[in-house]
C-alpha positions, 0 to 999 in steps of 0.5 A: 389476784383478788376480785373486787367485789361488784354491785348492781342496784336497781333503783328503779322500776316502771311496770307497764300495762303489757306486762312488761317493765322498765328497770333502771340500774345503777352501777359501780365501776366494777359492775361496769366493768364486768358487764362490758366484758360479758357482753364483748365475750357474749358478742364475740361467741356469737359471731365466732359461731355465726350466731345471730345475738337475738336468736342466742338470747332466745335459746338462753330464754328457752333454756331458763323456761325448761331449767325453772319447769325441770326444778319446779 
C-alpha cells in the first residue's frame, strides 16, 4: 500500500499582542484525511483511559518543554 503524500500549508498568520497568534491552514484531501484520523485515535485514547483531552495535550505541552530543554 502506497501512502499519498499529504500537505499542509500555512497560508496565513495573524500574531497578536499577548504573544499569541492565529494560524490558518490549508489542507489537501489527504492531509484531511490523516489529521481526522489523529484526532479520532487521540480522542478515543483518551476516553479508553478516562483522560480528560485538555489535561492530555497539557502533559504533551510539558513533554515538549522538557524533551526541547533535554536536547538543548
Amino acid at each position: 500500500m502506497s501512502e499519498e503524500l499529504a500537505m499542509i500549508v500555512i497560508t496565513d498568520t495573524v500574531e497578536h499582542e499577548d504573544g499569541s497568534a492565529t494560524y490558518t491552514f490549508d489542507m489537501d484531501s489527504a492531509s484531511q484525511k490523516r489529521v481526522t484520523e489523529l484526532g479520532l485515535e487521540f480522542i478515543i485514547t483518551c476516553a479508553a483511559y478516562g483522560v480528560d483531552i485538555q489535561e492530555a495535550l497539557k502533559v504533551v505541552a510539558d513533554y515538549g518543554k522538557v524533551f526541547v530543554n533535554d536536547n538543548s
